[in-house]
PAZAPA-4460 file (N, C-alpha, C; in steps of 0.05 Angstrom, whole numbers, plus 32768, in hexadecimal, padded with zeros to 4 digits):
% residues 72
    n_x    n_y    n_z   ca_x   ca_y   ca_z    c_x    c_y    c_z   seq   type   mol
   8011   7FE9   8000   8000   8000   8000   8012   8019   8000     1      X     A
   800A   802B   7FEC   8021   803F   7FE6   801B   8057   8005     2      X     A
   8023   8061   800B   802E   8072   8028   8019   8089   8027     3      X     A
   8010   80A0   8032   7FFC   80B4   802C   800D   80C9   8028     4      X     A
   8003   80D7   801B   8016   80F2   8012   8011   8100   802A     5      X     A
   8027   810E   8030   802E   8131   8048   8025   8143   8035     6      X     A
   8017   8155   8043   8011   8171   803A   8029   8180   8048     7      X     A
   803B   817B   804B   8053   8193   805B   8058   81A7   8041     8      X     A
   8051   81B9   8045   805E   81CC   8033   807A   81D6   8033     9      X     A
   8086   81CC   8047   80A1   81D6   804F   80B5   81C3   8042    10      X     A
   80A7   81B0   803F   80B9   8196   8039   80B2   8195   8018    11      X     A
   80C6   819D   8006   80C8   819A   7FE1   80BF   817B   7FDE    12      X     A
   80B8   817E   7FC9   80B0   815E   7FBB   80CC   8158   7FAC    13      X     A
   80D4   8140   7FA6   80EB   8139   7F9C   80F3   8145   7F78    14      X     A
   80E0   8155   7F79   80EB   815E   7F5B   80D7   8174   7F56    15      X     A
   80DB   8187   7F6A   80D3   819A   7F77   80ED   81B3   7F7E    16      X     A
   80F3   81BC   7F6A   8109   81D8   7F6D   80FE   81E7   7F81    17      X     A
   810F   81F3   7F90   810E   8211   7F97   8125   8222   7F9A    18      X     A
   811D   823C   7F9A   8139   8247   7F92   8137   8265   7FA5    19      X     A
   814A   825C   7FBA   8157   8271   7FC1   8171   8282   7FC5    20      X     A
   816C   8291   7FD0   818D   82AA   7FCB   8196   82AD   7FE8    21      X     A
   81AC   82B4   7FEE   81B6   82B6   800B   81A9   82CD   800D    22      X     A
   81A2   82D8   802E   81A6   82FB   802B   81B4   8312   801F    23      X     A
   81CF   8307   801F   81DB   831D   8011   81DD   832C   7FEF    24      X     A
   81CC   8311   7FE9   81C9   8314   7FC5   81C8   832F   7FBF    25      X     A
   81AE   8336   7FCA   819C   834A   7FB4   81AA   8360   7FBE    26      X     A
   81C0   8366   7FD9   81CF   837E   7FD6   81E9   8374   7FCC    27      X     A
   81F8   8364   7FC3   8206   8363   7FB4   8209   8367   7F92    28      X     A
   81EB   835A   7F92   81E4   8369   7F75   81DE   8388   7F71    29      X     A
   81D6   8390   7F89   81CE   83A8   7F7A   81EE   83B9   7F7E    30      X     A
   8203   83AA   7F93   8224   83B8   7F90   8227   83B5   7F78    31      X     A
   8226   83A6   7F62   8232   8395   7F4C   822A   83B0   7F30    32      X     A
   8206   83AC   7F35   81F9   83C8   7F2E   820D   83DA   7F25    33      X     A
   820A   83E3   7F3A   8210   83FD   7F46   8237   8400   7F35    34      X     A
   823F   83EA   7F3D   825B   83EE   7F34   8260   83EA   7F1C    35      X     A
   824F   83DD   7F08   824F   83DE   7EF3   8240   83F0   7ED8    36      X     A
   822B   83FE   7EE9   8227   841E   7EE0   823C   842D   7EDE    37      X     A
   8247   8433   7EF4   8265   8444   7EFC   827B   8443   7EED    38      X     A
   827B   8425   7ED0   8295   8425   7EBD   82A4   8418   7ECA    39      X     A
   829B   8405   7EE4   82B1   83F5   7EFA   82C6   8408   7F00    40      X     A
   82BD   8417   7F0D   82D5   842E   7F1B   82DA   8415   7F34    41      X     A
   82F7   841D   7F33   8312   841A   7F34   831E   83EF   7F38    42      X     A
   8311   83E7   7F1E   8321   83D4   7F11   8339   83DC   7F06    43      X     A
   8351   83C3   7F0F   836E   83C4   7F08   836D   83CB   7EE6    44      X     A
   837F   83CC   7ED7   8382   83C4   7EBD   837E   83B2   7EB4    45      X     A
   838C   8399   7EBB   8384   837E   7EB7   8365   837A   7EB9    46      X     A
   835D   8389   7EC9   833E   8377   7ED1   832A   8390   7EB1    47      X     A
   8333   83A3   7EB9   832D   83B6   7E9A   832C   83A4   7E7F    48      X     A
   8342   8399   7E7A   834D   8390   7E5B   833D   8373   7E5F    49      X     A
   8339   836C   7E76   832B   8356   7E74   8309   8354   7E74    50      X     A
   82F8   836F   7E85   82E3   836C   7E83   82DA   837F   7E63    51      X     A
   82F0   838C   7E54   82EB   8389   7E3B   82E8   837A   7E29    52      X     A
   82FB   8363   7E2E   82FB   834A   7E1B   82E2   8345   7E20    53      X     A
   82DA   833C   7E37   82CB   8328   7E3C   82AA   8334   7E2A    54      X     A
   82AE   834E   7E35   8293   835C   7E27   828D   8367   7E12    55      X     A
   82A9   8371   7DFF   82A5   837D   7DEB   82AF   836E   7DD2    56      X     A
   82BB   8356   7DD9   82CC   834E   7DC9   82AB   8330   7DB8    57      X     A
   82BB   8325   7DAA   82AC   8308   7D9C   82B9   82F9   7DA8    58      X     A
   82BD   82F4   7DB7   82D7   82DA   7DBD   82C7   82B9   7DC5    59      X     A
   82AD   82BB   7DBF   82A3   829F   7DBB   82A7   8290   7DB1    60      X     A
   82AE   8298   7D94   82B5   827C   7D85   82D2   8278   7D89    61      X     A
   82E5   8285   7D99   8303   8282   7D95   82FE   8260   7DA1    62      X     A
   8317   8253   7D94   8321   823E   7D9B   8330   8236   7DB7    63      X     A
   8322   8220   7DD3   8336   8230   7DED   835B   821E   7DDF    64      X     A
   8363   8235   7DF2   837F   8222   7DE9   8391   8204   7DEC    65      X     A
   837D   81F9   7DFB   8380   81E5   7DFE   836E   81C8   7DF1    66      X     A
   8363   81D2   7DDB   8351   81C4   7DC9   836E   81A6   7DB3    67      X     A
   8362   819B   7DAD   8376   8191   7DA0   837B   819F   7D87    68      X     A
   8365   81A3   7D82   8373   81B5   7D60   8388   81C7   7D5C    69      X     A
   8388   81D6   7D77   83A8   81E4   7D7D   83BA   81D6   7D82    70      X     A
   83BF   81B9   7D8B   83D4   81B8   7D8D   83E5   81AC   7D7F    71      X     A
   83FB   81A4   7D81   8407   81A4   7D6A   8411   8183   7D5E    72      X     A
***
């Protein structure tokens, strides 16, 4: 005889998501915001040349360097 189902609402069903955030999310996002309105005032150079690549550049289809077709 199969078992009776719980009404616990507290308790997820086994294929049953939920999705939460720590407290500090939503003010860390809105630092993130905030700092990336601003032009990321005061990123190194490195972190500059790199959050350009990453955003302005195509670099999706590059090959990573460790693919076999590069090597030799």
């Amino acid at each position: 005889m199969p078992r009776k189902k719980k009404d616990d609402v507290d308790q997820p069903g086994l294929l049953d998501a939920r999705v939460s955030t720590a407290p500090c999310v939503p003010g860390i996002r809105d630092k993130v915001k905030a700092w990336r309105e601003g032009c990321y005032k005061g990123v190194t150079v490195t972190t500059r040349i790199l959050l350009n690549h990453w955003f302005y550049t195509d670099h999706r289809h590059e090959p990573a360097a460790f693919t076999p077709a590069l090597l030799p």
